[in-house]
C-alpha positions, -999 to +999 in steps of 0.1 A: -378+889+395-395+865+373-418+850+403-429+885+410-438+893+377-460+861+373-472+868+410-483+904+396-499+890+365-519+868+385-535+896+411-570+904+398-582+938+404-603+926+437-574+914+456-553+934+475-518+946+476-513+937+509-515+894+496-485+910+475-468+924+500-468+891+517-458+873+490-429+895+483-420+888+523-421+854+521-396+851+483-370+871+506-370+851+530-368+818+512-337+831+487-322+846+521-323+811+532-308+801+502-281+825+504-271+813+538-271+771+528-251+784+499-226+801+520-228+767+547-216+747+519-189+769+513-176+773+545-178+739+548-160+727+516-132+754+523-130+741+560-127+702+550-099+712+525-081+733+556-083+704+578-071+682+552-044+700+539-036+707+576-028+670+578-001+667+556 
């Protein structure tokens, strides 16, 4: 992952892993939440054209 790497880079050798650790936490859980609003606009394009073809 290319934000990791640069997150890496950046760590001098007085700061701990543990700021890492966090770091790496907090990427998951923001392309997690991607994931899912990716997957809501799915579902949600596939369920408009349902309904829509429903009605003819």
């Amino acid at each position: 992952n290319k934000i990791e790497k640069k997150f890496s880079q950046e760590l001098t050798a007085g700061e701990s892993q543990a700021n890492k650790h966090e770091f790496v936490q907090a990427m998951m859980i923001i392309q997690i939440s991607e994931l899912f609003q990716f997957c809501a606009r799915n579902i949600c394009k596939f369920d408009a054209s349902r309904k829509e073809n429903a009605r003819l």
